[in-house]
DRENBADREN-699681 format. One record per atom (N, C-alpha, C): residue in one letter; x, y, z. Coordinates in pm, whole numbers, plus 50000, padded with zeros to 5 digits. Each point is the difference from the previous one (the first is absolute). Layout:
N
aXYZ/...
END
This chain:
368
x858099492434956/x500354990149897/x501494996750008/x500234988049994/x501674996449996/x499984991049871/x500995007149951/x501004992549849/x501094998749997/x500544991649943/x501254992549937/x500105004249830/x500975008850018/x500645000749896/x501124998649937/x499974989949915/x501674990249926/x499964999049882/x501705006649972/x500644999349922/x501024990449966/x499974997849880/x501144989849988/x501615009549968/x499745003849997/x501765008850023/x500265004250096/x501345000849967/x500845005150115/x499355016150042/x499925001750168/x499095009050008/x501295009850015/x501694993150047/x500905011049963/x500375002749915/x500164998949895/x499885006749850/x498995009049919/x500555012449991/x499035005649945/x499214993849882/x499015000549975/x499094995649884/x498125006849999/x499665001349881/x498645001249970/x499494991050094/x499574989450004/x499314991650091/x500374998850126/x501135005450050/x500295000750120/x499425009650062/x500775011449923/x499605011950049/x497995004550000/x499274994149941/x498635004150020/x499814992650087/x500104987050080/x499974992450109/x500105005550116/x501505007950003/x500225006150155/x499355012149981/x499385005549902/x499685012250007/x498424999350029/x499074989049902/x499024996950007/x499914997050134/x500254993150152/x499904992850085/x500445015250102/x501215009149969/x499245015350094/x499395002349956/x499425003249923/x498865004949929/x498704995750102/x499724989349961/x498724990050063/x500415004650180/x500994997450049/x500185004650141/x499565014850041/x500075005249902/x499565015150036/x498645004449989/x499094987049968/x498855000850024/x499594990950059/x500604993550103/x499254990350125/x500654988149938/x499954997449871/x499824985950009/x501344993450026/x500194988850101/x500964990250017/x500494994849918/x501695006549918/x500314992049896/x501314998450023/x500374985049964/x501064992350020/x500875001049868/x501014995549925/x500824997249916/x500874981650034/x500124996349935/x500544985949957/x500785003849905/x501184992849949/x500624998349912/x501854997150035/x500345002849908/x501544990750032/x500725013249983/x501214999450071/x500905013450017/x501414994150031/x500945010149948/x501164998650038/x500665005050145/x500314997950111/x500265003250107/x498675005450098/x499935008950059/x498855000550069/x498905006549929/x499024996750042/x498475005549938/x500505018750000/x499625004649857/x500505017850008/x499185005250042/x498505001250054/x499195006650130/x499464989150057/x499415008750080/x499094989450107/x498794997449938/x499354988350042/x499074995149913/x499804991749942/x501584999649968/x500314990149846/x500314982450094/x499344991349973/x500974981350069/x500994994949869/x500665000650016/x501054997649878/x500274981350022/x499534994449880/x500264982749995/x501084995149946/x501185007350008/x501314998849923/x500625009749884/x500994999549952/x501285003449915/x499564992849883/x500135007349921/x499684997749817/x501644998149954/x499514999049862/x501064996749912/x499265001149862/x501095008749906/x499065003749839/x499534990349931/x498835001549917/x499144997449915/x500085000749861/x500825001049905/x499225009749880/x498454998049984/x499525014950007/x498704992449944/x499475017549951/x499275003349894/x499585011649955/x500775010649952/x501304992349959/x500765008549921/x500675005450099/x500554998050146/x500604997550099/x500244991750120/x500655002350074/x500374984450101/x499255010650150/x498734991550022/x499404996550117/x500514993950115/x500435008250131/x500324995950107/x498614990450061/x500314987149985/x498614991950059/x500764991650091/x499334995350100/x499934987950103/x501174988549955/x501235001350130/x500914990349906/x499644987950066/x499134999650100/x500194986250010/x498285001150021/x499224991049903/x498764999549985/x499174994250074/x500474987950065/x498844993750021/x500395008150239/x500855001250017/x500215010450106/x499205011850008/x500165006949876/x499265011050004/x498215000350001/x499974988049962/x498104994249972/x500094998650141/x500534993050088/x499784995850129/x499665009950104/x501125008149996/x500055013950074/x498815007749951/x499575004849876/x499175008049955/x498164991050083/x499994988049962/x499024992950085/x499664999150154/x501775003850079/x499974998750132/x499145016750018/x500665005749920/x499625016050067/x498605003349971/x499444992249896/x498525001849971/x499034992550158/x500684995650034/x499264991850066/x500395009850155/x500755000350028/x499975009250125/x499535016649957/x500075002249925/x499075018749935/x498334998550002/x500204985949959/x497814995149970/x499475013049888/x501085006649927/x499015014649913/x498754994049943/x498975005750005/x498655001749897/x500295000049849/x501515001449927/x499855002149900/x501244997949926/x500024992749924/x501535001749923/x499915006749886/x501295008849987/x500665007649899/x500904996949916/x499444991649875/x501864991149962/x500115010849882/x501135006650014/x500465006249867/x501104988849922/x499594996449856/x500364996849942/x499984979850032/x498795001350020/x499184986350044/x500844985049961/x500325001149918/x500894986849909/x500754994849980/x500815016250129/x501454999449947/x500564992550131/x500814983449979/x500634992850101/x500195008750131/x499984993250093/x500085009050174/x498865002850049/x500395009350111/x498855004650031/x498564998350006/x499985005849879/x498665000749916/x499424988149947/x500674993449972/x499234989349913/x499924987450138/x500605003850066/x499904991450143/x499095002050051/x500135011150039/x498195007650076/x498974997249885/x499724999249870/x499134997649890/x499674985850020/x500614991350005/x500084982349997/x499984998350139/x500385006050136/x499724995750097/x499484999150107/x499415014149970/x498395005750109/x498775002649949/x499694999550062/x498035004149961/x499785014149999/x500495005850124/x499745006850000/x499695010149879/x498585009750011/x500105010949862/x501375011749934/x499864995349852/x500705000149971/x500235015349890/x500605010049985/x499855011249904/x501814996849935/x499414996649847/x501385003149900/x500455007349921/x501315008449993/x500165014949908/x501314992449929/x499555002249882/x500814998049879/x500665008249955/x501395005149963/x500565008650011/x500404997249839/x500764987749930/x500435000649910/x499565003449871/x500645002249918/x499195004449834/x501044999049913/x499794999649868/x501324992249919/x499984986749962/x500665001549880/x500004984349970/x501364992950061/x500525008150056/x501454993050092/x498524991550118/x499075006950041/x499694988850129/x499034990549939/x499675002349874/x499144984849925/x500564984650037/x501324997049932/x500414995750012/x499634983350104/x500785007850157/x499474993450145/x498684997050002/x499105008049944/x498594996149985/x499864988349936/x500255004149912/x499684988349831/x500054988150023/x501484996750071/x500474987450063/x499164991150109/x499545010850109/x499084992450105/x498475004149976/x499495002349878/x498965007450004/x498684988750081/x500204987649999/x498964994250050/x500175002350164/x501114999150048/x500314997850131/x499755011750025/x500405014049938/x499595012850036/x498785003150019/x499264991149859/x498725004850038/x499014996050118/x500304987250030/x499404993950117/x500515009550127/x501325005750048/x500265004550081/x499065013750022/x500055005549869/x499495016249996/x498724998750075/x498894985749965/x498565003350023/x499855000950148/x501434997850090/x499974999250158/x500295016850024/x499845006049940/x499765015049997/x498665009950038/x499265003950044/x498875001550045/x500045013949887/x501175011450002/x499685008949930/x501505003049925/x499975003649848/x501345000049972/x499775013949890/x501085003550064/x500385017949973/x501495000149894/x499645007249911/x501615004649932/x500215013350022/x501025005250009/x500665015849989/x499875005149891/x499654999349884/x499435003249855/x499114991349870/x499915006549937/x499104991949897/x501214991349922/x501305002249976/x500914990949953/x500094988750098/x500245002150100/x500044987650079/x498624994750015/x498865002549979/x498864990750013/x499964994049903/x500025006649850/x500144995049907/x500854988050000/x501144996050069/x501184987749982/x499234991250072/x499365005050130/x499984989050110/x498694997249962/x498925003549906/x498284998049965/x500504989049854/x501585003949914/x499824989949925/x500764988050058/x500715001850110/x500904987150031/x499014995550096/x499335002850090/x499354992750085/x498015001049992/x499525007849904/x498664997150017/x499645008850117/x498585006750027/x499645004350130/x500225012149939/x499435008550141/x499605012849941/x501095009050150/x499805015249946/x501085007350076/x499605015250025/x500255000850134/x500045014650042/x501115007849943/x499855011249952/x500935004949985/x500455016250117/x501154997650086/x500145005550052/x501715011850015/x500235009049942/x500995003649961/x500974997050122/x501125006749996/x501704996150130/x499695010450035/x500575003650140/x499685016550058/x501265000750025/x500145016450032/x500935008750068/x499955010350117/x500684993650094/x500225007950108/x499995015150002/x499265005149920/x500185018150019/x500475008150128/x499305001550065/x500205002150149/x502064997350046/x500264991949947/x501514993150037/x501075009549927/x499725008749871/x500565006349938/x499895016650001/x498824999950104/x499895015150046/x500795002050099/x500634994350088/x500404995050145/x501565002949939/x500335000549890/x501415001049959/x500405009249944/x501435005250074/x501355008149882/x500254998149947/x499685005149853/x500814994849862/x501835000950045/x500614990449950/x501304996349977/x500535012149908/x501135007150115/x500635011949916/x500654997149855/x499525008849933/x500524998849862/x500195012749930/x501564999850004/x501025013949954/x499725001549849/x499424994049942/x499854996449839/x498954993949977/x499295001649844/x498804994149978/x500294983250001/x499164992350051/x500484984450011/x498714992149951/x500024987749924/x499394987149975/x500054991350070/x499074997750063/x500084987750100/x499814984049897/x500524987350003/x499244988950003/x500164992250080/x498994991750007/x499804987850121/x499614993049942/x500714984950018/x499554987549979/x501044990149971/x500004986949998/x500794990949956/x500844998149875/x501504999450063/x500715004049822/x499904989949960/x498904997049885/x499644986949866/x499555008049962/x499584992549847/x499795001449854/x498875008650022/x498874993050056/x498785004949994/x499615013950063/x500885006050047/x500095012250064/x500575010449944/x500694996249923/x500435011349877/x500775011250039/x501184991450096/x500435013150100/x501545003549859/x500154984549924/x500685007349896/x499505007249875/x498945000249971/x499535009949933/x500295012850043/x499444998650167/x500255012450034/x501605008149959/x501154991250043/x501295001749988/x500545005849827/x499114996349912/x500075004649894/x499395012349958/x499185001950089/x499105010849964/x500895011450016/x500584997850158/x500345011850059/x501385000249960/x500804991649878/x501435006849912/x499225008649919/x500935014549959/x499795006849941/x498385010150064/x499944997550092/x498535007750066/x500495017249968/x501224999850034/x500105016050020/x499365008850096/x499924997550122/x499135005250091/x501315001250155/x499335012050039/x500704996550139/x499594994550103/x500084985049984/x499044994150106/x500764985649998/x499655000550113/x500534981850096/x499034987550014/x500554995849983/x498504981649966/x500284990950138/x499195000950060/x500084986650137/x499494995349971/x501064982550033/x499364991049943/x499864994950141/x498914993950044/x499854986950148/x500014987549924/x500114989950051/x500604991950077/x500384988949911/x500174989049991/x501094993149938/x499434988049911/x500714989249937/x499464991549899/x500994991849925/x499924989249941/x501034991449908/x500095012749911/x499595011449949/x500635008949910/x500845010450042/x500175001550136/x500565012650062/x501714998749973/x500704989349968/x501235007650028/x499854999649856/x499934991949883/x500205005649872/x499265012349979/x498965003050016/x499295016549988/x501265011350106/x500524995650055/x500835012750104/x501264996849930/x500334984649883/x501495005949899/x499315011449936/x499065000549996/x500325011349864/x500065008849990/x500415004950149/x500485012050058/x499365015649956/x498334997550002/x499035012249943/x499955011050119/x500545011749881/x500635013150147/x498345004250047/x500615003750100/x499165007050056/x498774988150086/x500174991849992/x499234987950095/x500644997350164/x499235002250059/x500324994950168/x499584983150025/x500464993149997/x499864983950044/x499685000950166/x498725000849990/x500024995750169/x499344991050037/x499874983749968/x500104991250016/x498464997950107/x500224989150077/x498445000750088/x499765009650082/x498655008750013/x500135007650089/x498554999550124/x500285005350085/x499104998150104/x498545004649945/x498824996250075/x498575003049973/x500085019749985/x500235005850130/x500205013750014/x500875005149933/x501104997149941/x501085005549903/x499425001149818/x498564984950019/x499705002349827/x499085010149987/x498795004950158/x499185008749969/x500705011850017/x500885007550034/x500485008450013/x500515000349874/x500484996949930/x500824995149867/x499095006749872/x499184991950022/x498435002149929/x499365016450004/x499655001450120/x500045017050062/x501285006449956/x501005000250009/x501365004749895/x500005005049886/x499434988249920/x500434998749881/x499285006649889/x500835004249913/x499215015349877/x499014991349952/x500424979949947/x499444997049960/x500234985049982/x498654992150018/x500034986050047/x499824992349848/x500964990250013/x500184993949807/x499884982950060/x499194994849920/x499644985549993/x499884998649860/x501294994049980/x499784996349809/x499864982550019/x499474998150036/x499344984849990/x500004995549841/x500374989650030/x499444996449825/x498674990249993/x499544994950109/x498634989549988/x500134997250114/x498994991649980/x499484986350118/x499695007750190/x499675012949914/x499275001750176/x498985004349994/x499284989850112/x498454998349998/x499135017450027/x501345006750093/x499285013950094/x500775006350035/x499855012549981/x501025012749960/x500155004850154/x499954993050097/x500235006850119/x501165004850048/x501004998949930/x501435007750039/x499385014549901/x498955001749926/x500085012649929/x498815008750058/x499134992750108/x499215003550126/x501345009450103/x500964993150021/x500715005850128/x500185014149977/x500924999549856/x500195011249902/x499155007850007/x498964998849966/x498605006950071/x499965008750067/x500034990250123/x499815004750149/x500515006150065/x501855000949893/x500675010750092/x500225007649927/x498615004149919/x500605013149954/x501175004449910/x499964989849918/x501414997849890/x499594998349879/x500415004049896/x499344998949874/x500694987449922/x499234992549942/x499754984049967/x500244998649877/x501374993649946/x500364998649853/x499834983849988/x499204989049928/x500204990150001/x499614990849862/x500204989650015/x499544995149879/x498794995949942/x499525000949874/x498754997549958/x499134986549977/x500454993750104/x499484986550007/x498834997350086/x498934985949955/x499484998750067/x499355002250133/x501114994850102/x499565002850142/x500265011350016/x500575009449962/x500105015650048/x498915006949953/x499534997949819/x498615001850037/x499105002950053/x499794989950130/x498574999550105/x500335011850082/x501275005750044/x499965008850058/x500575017549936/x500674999549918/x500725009949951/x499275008449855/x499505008749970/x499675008649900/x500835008249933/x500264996049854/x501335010449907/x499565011549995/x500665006650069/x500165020049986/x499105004450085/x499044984950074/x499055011350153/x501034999150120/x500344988350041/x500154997750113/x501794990050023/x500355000849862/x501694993750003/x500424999349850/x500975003049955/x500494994149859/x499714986749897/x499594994949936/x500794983049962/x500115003149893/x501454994749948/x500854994049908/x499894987149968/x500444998249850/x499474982749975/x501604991650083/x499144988350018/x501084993950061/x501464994349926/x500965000850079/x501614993049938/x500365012149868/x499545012850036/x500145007549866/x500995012450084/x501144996950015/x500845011250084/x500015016349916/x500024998849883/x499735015149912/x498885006850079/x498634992649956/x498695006050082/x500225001750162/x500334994450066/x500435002350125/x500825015450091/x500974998549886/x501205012150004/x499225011649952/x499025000949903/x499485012249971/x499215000450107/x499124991950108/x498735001550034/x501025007150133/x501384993850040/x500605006350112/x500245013550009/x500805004149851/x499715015349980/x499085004149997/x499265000749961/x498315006850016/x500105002850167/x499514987950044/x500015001350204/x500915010550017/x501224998750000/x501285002450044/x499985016149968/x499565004249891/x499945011049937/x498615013550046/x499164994450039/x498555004750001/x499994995350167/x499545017449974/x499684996650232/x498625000049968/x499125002349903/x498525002349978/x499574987349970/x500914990149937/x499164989549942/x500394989350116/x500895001450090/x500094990050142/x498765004850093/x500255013350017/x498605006650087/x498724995449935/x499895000049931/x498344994849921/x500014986750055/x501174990949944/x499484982050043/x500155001350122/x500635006550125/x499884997450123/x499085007050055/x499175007549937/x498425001650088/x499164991649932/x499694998749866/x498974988049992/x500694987850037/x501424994150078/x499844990650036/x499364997350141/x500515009950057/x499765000150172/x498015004549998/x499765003049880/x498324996450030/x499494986849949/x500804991349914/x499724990249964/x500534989350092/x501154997650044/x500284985750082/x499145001250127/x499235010050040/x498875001350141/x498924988249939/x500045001349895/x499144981049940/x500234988250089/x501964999750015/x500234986350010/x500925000450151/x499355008350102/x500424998350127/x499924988150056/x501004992650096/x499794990550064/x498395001150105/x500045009950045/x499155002350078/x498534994149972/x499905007349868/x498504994549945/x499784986449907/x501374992649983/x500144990250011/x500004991550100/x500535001850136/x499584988850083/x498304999149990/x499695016950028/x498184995950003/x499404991449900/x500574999849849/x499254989349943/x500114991350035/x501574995850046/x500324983850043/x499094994650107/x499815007350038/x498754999050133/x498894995049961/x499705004049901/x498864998149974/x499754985849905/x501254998049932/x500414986249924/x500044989250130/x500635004450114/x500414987650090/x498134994950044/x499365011250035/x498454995250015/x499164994049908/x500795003149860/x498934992049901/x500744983550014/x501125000450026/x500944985050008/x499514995350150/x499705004450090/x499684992850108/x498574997949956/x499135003749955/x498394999649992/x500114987849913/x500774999049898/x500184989249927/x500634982850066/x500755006750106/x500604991250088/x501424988749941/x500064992350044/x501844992049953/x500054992749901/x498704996049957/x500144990249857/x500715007049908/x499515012549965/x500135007549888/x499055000549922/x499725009349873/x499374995849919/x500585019849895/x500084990249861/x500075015649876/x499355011850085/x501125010849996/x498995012650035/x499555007049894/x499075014550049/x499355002449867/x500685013449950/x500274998449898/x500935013049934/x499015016150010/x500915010950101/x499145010249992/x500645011149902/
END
């Protein structure tokens, strides 16, 4: 079987939708099947595999700025040329709607078609609301359409009609056994993610004044909030800015303990999967998308969100208790074996055959 799988982001920037793309596509390679990547990147494609249709430029869009396709109707062209010399059995559009790529390959081949909806939130209503007729006509060129949770089906079943697989985000397990935790002379907090609002990396910064603990906070990588969050000069924080793929799992493997104080708008807790996977005990927030994957007091902490008091106690607790980190890091490492990439490509496999049997028109798939 050969597939095409495209993203509309930048495939060099880390991101949720990026990152299940290149991961989803080894994944699928490690079981025979021929899988390609499409999408737009900054300098050269970051593995092999990937045909990169150009250099992005930000977006706001979901309560952050989206590296998408800066020059659009280029990137439709290229993404069409490469469909056409690959010939795949099957397209993979993550995030089907979204300009580039995707919505090029959606509007401009026949070929069968499989769509994964990633968003959830009323930050991505919005874009809907506006094109909902044009969306909806586009969607029915979908043969089978999949969300990563019941929040995101829920957005994309009321903005577009049609019915939805629901198929969770995976994690590379296997990738985090393979690694040395990152020496750490002192108990340490890892976070990862984009410094904005919605990430709550200043909550975090509040939490951890007055923590009273002997312990160091790494923060990765950067954001319109990073140099005002680094005035405020909170001791005991390491700023280490972007860091390599192998430097965050090692990091992760490191760390006493992995903190995502999110305050909303994410569809799927898969940065609290990694946490997981390497064996790190999982403090995060009590929202929605963390939800689908995270359990209070089995398998990770949650605190209500933007509430830095609750936070700071939930750190002492971790920070304090080698019994109550040891507890969430064995029922996690028996729980994220759920959401391996591995046994995710096999479903996808099995989605790309119900989308080819259906063939290129499309038509609503049936919610399992």
């Amino acid at each position: 079987m050969r597939v095409s799988l495209l993203c509309p982001y930048s495939l060099s920037v880390p991101g949720g939708v990026q990152g299940q793309v290149l991961g989803l596509a080894r994944a699928l390679r490690a079981i025979g099947v021929d899988a390609r990547v499409i999408g737009p990147t900054d300098g050269p494609p970051p593995e092999p595999g990937v045909t990169t249709v150009g250099a992005t430029v930000g977006f706001s869009a979901n309560g952050s700025i989206s590296p998408m396709a800066e020059e659009q109707r280029v990137a439709s062209d290229r993404t069409l040329e490469a469909l056409r010399a690959f010939a795949p059995d099957v397209l993979h559009l993550h995030e089907p709607l979204v300009p580039g790529p995707t919505s090029a390959a959606l509007l401009g081949s026949d070929i069968p078609k499989v769509g994964t909806f990633h968003a959830a939130g009323e930050a991505g209503s919005p874009a809907y609301k506006a094109l909902r007729k044009i969306a909806e006509t586009a969607a029915r060129r979908l043969a089978v359409r999949v969300a990563v949770s019941p929040d995101a089906r829920e957005m994309a079943e009321a903005a577009l009609g049609g019915s939805y697989l629901v198929l969770p985000n995976g994690v590379d397990i296997d990738a985090f056994a393979k690694v040395n935790p990152w020496p750490a002379p002192r108990p340490s907090v890892l976070f990862l993610g984009r410094h904005e609002p919605r990430k709550g990396l200043g909550v975090l910064l509040d939490a951890w004044t007055g923590l009273d603990r002997d312990a160091v906070l790494w923060v990765a990588s950067d954001g319109p909030e990073t140099a005002g969050l680094m005035g405020r000069h909170t001791p005991d924080v390491e700023w280490l800015g972007r860091i390599s793929e192998p430097e965050k799992l090692a990091r992760l493997r490191g760390a006493t303990i992995f903190c995502s104080p999110a305050v909303g708008q994410e569809s799927f807790g898969i940065v609290l999967l990694e946490g997981m996977a390497a064996g790190t005990a999982v403090l995060a927030s009590d929202i929605p998308g963390y939800r689908n994957v995270a359990h209070h007091e089995v398998d990770a902490l949650l605190v209500a969100p933007d509430d830095p008091d609750a936070l700071r106690v939930a750190l002492r607790r971790l920070l304090d208790s080698d019994r109550l980190r040891a507890g969430l890091e064995t029922a996690a490492s028996e729980h994220v074996g759920d959401f391996s990439l591995h046994r995710l490509a096999e479903r996808y496999v099995e989605v790309y055959e119900m989308a080819i049997a259906v063939g290129g028109s499309g038509m609503p798939s049936i919610r399992a």
